[in-house]
MIVEX-861843 format. One record per atom (N, C-alpha, C): x, y negated, z. Coordinates in steps of 0.05 Angstrom, whole numbers, padded with zeros to 5 digits, always signed. Atoms other than C-alpha are relative to their C-alpha. Layout:
<recs>
XYZ...
</recs>
This chain:
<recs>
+00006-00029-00002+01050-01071+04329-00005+00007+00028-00001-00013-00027+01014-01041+04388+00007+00030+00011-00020-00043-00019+01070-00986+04419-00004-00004+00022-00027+00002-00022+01098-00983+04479+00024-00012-00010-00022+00013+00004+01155-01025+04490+00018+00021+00006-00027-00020-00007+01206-00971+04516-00010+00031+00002+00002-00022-00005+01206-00902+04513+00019+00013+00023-00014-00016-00026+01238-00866+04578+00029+00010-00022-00019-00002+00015+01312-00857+04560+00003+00030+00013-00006-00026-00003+01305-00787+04596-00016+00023-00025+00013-00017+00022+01260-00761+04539+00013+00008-00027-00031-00009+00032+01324-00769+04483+00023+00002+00019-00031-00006-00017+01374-00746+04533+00004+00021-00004+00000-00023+00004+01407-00678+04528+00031+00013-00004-00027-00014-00004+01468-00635+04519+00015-00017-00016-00027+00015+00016+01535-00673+04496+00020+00007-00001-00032-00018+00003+01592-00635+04470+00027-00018+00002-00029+00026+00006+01636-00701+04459-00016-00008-00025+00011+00025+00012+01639-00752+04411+00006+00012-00026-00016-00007+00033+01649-00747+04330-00039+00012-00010+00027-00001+00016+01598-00732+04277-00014+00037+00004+00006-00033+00006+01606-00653+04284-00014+00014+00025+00007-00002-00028+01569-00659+04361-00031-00015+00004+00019+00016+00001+01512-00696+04340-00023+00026+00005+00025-00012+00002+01444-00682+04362-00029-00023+00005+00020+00020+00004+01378-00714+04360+00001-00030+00013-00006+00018-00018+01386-00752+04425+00027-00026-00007-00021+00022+00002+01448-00786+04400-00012-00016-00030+00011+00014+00019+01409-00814+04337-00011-00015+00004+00019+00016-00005+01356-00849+04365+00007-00018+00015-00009+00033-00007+01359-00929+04369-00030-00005+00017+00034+00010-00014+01308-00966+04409+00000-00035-00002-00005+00026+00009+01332-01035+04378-00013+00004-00032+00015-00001+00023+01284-01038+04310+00024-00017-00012-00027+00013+00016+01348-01087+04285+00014+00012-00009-00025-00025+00010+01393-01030+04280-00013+00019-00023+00010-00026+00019+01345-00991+04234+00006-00007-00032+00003+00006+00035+01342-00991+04152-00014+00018-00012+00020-00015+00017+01295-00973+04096+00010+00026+00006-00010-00030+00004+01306-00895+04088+00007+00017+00037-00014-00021-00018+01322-00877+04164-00031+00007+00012+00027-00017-00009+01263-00843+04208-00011-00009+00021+00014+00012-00020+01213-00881+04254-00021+00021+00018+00021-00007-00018+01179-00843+04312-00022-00010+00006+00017+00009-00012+01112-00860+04331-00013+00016+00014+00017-00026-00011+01070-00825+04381-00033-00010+00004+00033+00003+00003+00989-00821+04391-00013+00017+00026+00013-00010-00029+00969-00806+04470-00020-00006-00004+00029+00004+00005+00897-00785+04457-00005+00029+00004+00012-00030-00006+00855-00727+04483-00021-00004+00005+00024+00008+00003+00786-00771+04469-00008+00016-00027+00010-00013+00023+00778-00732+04399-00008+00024+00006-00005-00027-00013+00791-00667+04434-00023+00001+00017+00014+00001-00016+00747-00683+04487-00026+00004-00016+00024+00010+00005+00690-00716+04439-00009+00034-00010+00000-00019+00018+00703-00648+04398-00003+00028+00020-00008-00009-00019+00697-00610+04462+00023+00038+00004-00029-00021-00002+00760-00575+04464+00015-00001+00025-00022+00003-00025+00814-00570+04515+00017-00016+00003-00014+00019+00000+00846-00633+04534+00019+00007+00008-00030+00000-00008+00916-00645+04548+00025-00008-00021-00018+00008+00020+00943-00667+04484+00018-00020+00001-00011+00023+00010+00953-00730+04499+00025+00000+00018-00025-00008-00007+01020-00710+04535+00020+00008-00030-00015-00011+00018+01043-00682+04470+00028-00015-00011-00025+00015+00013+01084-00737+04445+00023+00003+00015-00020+00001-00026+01134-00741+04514+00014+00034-00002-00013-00018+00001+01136-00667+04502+00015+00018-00022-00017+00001+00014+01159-00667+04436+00024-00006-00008-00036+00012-00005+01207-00716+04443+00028+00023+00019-00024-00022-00020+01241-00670+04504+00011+00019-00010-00003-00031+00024+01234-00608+04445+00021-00009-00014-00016+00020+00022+01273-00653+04394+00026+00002+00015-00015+00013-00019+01319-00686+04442+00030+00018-00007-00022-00011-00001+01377-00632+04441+00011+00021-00026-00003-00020+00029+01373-00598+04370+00022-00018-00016-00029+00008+00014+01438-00607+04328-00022-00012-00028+00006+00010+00028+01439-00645+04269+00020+00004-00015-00030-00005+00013+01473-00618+04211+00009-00024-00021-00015+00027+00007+01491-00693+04184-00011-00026+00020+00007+00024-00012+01490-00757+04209-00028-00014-00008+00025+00019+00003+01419-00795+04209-00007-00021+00023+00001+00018-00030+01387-00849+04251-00024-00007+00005+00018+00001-00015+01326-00856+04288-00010-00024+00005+00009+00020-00021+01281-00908+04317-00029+00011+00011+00025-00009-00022+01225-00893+04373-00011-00024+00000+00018+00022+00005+01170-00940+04361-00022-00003+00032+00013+00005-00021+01136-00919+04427-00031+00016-00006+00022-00017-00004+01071-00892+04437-00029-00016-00006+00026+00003-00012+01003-00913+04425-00016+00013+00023+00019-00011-00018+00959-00897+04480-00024-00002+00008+00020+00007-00002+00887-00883+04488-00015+00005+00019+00010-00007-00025+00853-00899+04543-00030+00005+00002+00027-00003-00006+00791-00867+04564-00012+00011-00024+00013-00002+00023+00740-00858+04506+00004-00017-00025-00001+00023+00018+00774-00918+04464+00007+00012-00024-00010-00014+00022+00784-00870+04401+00007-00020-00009-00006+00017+00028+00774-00919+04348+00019-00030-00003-00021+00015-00007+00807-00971+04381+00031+00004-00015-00029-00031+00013+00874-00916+04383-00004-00005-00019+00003-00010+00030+00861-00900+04312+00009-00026-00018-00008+00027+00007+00864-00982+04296+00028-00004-00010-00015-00002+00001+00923-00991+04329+00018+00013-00016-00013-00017+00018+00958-00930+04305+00011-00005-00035+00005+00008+00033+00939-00949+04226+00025-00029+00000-00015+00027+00005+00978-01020+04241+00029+00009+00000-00027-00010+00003+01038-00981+04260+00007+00010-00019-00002-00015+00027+01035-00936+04209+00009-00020-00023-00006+00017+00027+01033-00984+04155+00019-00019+00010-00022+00012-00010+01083-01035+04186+00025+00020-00005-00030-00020+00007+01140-00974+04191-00001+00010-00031+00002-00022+00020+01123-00944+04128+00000-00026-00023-00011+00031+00013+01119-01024+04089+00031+00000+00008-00028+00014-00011+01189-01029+04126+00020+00023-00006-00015-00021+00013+01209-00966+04088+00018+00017+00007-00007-00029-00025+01222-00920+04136-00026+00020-00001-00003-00034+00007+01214-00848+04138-00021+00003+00035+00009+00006-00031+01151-00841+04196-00008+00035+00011+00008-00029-00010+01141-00781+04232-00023-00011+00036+00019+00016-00014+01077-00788+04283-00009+00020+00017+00006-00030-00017+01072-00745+04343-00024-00010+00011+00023+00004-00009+01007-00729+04370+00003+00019+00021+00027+00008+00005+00960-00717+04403-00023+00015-00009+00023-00012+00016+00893-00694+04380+00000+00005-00031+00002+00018+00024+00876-00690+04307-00005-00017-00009+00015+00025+00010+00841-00741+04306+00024-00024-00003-00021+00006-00001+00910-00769+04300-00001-00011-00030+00005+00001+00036+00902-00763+04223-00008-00028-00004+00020+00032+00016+00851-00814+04207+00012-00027+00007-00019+00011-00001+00893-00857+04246+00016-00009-00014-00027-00001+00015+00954-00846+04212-00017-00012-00037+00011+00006+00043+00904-00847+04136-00002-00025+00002+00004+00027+00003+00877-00916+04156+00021-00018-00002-00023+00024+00009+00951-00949+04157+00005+00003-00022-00010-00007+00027+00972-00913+04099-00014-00019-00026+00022+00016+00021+00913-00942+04056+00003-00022-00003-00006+00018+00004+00933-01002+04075+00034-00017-00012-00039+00007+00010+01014-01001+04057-00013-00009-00033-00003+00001+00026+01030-01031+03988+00003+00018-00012-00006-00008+00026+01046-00979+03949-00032+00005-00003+00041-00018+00008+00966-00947+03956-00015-00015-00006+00017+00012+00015+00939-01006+03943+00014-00018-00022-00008-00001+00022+00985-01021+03889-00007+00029-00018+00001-00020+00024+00966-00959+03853-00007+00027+00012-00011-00017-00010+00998-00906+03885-00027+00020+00005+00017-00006-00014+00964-00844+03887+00001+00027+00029-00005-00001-00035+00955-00817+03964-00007+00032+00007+00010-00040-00014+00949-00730+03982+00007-00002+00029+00004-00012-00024+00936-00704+04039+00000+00033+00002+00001-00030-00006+00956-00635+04062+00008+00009+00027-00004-00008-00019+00934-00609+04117+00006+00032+00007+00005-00030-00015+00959-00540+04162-00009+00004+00017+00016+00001-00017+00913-00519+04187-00016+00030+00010+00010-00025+00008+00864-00461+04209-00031-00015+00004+00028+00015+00011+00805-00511+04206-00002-00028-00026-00004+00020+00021+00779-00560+04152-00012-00032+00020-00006+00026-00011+00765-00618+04203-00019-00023-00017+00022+00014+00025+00701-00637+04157-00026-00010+00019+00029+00003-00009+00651-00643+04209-00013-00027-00001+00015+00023+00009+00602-00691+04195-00019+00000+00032+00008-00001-00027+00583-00714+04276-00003-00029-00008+00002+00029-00004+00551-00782+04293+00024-00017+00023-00031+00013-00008+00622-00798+04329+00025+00016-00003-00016-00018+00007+00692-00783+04312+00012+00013+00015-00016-00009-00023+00731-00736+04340+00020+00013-00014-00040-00012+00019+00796-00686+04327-00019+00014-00023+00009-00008+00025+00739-00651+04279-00010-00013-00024+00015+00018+00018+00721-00711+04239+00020-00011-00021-00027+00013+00014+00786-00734+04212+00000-00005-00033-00012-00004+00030+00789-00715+04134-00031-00010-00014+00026+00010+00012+00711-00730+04118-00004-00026+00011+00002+00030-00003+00722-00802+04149+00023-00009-00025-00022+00016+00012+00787-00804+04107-00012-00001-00026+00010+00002+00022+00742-00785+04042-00019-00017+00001+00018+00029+00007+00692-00837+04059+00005-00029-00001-00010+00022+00015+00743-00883+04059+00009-00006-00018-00007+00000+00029+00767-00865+03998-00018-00008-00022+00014+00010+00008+00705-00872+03976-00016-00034-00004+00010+00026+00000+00695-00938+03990+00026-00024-00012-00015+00013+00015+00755-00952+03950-00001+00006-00030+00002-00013+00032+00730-00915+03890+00016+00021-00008-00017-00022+00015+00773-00865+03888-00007+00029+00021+00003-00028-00022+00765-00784+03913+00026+00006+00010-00021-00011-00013+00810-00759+03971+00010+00029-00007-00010-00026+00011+00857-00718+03944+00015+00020+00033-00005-00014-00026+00865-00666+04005-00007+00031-00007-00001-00018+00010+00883-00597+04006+00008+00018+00031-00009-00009-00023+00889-00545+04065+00002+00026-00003-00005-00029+00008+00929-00489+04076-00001+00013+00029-00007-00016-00021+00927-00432+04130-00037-00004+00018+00017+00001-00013+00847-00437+04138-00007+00027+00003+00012-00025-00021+00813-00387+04183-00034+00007-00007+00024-00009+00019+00750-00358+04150-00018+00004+00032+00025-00002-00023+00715-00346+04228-00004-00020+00012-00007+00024-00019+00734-00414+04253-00018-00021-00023+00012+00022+00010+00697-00450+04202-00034+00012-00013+00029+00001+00010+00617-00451+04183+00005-00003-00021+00018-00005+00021+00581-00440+04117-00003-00020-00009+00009+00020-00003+00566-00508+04131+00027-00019-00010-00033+00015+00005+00646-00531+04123+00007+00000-00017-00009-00012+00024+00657-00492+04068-00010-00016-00017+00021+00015+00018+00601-00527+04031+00013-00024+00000-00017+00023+00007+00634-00593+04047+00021-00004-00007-00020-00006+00010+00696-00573+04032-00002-00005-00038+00001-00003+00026+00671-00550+03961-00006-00028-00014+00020+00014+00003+00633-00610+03956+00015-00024-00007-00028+00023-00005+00696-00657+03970+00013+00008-00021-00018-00017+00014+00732-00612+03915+00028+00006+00018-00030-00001-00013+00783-00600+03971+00011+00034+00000-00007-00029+00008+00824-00535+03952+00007+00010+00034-00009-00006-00038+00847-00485+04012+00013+00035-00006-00012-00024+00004+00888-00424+04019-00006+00010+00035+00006-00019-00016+00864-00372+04069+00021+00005+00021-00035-00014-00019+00911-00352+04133+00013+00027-00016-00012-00033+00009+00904-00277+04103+00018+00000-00027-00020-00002+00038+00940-00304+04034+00024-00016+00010-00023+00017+00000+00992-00344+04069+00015+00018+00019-00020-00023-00016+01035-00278+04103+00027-00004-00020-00046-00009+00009+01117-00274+04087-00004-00001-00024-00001-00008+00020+01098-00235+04033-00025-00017-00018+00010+00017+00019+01054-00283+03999+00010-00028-00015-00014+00033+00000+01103-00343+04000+00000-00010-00031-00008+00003+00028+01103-00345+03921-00028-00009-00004+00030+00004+00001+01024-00353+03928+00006-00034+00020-00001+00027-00015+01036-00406+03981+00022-00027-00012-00020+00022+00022+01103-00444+03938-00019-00011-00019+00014+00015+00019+01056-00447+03880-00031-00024+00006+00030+00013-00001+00992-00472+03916+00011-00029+00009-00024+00020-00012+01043-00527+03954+00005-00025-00029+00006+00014+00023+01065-00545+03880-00019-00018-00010+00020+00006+00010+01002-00549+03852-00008-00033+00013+00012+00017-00019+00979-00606+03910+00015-00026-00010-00028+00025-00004+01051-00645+03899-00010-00010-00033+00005+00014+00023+01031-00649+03827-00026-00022-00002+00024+00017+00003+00968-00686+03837+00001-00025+00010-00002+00026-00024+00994-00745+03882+00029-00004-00006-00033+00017+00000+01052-00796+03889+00009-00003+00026-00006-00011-00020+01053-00794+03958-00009+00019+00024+00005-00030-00007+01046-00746+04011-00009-00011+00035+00012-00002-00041+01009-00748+04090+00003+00028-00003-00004-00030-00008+01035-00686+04112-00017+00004+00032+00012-00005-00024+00993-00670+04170-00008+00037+00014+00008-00030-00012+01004-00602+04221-00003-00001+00029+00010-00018-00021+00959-00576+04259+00009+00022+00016-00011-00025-00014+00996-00527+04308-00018+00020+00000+00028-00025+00000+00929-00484+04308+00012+00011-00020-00004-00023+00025+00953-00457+04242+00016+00020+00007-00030-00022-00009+01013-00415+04276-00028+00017+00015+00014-00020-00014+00992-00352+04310+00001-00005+00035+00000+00014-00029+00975-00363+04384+00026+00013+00013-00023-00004-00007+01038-00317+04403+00025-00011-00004-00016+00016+00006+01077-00370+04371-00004-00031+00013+00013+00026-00015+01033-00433+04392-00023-00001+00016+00022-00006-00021+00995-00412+04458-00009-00031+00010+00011+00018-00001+00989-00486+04474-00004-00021-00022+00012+00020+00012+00942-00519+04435-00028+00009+00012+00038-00003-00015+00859-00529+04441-00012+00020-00012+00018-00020+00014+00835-00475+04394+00030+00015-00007-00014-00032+00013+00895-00411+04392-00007+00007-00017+00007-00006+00019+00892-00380+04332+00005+00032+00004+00001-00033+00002+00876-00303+04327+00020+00017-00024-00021-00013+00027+00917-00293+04264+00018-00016-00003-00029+00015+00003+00957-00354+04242+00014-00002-00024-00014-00004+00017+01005-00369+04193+00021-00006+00019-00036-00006-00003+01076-00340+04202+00011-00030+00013-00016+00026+00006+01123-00399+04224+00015-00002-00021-00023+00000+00021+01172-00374+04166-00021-00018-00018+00008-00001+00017+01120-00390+04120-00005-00031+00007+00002+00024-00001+01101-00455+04148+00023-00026+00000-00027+00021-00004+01174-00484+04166+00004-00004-00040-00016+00011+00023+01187-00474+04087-00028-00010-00017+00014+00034+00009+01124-00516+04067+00006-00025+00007-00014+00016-00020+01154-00562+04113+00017-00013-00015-00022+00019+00013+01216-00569+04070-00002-00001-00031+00009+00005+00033+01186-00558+04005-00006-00033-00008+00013+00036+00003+01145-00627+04016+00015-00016+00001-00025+00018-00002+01204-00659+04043+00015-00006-00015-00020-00007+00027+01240-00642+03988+00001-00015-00027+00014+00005+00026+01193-00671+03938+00011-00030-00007-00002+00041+00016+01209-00751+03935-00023-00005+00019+00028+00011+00000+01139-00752+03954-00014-00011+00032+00007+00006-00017+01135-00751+04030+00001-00022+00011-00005+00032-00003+01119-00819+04058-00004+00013+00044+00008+00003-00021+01085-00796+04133+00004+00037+00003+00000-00025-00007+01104-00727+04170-00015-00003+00027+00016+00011-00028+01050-00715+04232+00002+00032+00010+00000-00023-00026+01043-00660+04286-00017-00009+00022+00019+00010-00015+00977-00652+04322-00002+00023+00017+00008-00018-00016+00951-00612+04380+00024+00017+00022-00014-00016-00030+01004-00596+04429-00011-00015+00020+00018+00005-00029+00975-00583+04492+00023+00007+00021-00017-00001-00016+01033-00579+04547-00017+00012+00018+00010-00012-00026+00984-00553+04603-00002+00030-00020+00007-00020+00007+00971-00498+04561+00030+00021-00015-00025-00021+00011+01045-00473+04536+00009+00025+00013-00012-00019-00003+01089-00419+04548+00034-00004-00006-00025+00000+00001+01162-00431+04564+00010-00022-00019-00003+00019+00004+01149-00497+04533+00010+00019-00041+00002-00023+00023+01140-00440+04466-00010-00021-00026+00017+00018+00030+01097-00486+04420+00012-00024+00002-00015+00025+00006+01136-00553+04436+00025-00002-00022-00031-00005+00024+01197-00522+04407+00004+00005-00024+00006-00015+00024+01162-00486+04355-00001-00033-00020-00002+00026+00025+01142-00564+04327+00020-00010+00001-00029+00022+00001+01203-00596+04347+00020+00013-00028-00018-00007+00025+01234-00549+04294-00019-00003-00025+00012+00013+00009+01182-00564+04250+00014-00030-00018-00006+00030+00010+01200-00639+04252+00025+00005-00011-00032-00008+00011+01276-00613+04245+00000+00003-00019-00012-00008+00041+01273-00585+04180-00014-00018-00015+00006+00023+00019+01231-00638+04153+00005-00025-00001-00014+00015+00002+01266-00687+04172+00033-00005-00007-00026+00000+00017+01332-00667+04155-00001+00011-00027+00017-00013+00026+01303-00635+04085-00012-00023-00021+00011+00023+00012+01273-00713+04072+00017-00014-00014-00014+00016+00018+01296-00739+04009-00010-00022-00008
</recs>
């Protein structure tokens, strides 16, 4: 598996009340000996890349995101005992996307064969396709299994460009599906009706990929957003959870590459978060687009680090 061998032991360091189970916090969970781990506990991976972003010409800086997730994480209580392993970082150098993306996929499927619980900080989106190409390859998917994708998002990430980038992600993942015979089941919630072309929409429809609007996913729609959530979990056996921080409102997640003018709520998003988790069904939880040059009081790191929190303590 190409990680990093060590992750900086200052990035899981953090407040320590004392010892005992009722003092725990992230930092005291996480192993960095893969021996110590077992099926069912939760593998870190991270994805330093801001070549998608770039190709996609957005605002680099992502590829910090992972280091500054971890720091977000790092000191949040845990309300039971769990256990961790940090797999380390892919990292992409230069313009090597697909390279990245390779790698990435080998990890992916290695932690997730080794039946652990993967959560996959990014990064760009282009993070995704990444993360889809290991998946595809684990046993259960190509034993049978069949594979959803739901992205949050406030774009559909369809663009059809002669190279990939953070906008290409989900129409590479349906042409690999396609080349397995089967249609990608993918579904996105919290899209942005000015952020996407005529042209997206069309592929979208075209993909049959369903999508709920930002303007239908407010507080008061959460019974519209539970059922559409449902609906997705019923169609698939397991689950690529993949979020886009763009979906939050930019006063919630000022650093990322494309702010969002409207947004979906975080209430609304944290409890899709634990709905999925909830299901049996989650195999891969991801988090794309933090941009650290671009935060606010380190505002959007924290916002995902809780994110990962509830879906990882929420994962059954």
């Amino acid at each position: 598996m190409s990680t990093r061998a060590v992750v900086p032991a200052r990035l899981w360091s953090g407040r320590d009340d004392g010892p005992g189970a009722e003092h725990l916090r992230w930092h005291h969970a996480v192993e960095r000996d893969p021996g110590l781990i077992e099926p069912g506990d939760i593998a870190f991976v991270g994805f330093a890349s801001d070549a998608g972003v770039r190709r996609n010409k957005g605002r680099p800086g992502a590829a910090q995101g992972p280091d500054a997730l971890r720091r977000a994480l790092a000191s949040m209580a845990l309300p039971r005992p769990l256990r961790a392993y940090d797999a380390g970082d892919v990292t992409v150098e230069g313009d090597a996307l697909e390279d990245g993306q390779r790698r990435l996929g080998d990890a992916v499927a290695h932690l997730v064969d080794g039946g652990l619980r993967v959560v996959v900080l990014g990064g760009g989106h282009e993070v995704a396709y990444g993360t889809y190409s290991g998946l595809a390859r684990t046993r259960a998917v190509r034993a049978g299994a069949r594979l959803g994708v739901l992205n949050l998002d406030a774009h559909f990430d369809l663009r059809d460009d002669a190279r990939p980038s953070s906008g290409t992600p989900f129409l590479q993942m349906a042409q690999g599906e396609r080349s397995h015979g089967r249609d990608l089941h993918y579904w996105v919630l919290g899209i942005s009706q000015p952020s996407n072309t005529e042209a997206l929409f069309r592929t979208a429809a075209s993909l049959g990929v369903r999508h709920l609007a930002d303007t239908e996913c407010g507080v008061l729609g959460m019974r519209r957003v539970e059922e559409f959530v449902d609906a997705f979990l019923d169609g698939c056996d397991l689950v690529h959870l993949t979020i886009d921080l763009d979906v939050l409102p930019a006063a919630t997640a000022p650093g990322v590459s494309a702010p969002a003018a409207y947004g979906v709520p975080v209430e609304v998003v944290e409890r899709v978060c634990a709905r999925v988790a909830a299901s049996g069904k989650l195999v891969v939880c991801e988090v794309a687009e933090l941009n650290p040059e671009f935060d606010v009081d380190t505002r959007t790191a924290r916002t995902a680090a809780r994110l990962i929190h509830t879906a990882t303590t929420t994962w059954t």
